[in-house]
C-alpha positions as CSV (number, residue, x, y, z in Angstrom):
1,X,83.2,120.0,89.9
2,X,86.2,119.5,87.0
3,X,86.8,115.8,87.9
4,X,83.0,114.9,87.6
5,X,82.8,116.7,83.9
6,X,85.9,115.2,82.7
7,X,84.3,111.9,83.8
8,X,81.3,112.5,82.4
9,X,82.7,113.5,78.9
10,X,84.1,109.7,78.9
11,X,82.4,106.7,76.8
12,X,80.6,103.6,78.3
13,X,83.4,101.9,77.7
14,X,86.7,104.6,78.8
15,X,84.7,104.8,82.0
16,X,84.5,100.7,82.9
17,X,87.9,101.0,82.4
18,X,88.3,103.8,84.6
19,X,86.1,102.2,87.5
20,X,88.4,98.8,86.9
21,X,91.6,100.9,87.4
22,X,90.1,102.3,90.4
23,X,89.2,99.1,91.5
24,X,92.3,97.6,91.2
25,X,94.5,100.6,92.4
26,X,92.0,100.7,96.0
27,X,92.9,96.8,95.9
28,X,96.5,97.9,95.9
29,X,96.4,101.2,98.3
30,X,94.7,98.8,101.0
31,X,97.4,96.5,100.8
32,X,100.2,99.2,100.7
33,X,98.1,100.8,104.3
34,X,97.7,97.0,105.9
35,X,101.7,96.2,105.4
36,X,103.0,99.9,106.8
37,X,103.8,101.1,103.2
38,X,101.1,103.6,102.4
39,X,102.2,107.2,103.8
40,X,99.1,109.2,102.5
41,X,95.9,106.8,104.2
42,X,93.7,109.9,102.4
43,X,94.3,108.3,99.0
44,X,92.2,105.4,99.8
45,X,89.3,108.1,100.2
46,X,90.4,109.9,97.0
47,X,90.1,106.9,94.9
48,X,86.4,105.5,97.2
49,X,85.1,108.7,95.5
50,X,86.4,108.3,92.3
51,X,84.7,105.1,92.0
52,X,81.2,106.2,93.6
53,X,81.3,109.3,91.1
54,X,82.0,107.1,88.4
55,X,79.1,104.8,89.3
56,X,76.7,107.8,89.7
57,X,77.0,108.9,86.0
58,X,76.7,105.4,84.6
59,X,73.7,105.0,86.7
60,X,72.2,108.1,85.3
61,X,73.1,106.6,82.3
62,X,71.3,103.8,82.6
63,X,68.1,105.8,83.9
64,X,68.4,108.6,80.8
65,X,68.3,105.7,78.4
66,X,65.3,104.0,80.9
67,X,63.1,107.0,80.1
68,X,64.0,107.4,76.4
């Protein structure tokens, strides 16, 4: 998958600030769908799986460096 390379060719610190975007742009597509303002609901999934692949990598991450 392209999306999950590009992702995992980020920096600890470019990808917390990825997963923060995410965060706060899932924030902001939930309260665009509960007022009637979102037109494509399938975003909300788009950016759920953003942020689960971008946990995955920086929990491998965290288990690489746990068997080093």
């Amino acid at each position: 998958n392209m999306e999950i390379d590009d992702l995992r060719s980020l920096v600890e610190e470019d990808l917390e600030e990825e997963l923060s975007n995410c965060m706060s742009e899932l924030m902001n597509l939930r309260f665009r769908a509960s007022t009637m303002q979102l037109t494509n609901v399938r975003e909300i999934g788009n950016v759920r799986r953003r942020i689960a692949r971008i946990k995955t990598i920086v929990k491998e991450r965290e288990l690489a460096e746990a068997l080093r």
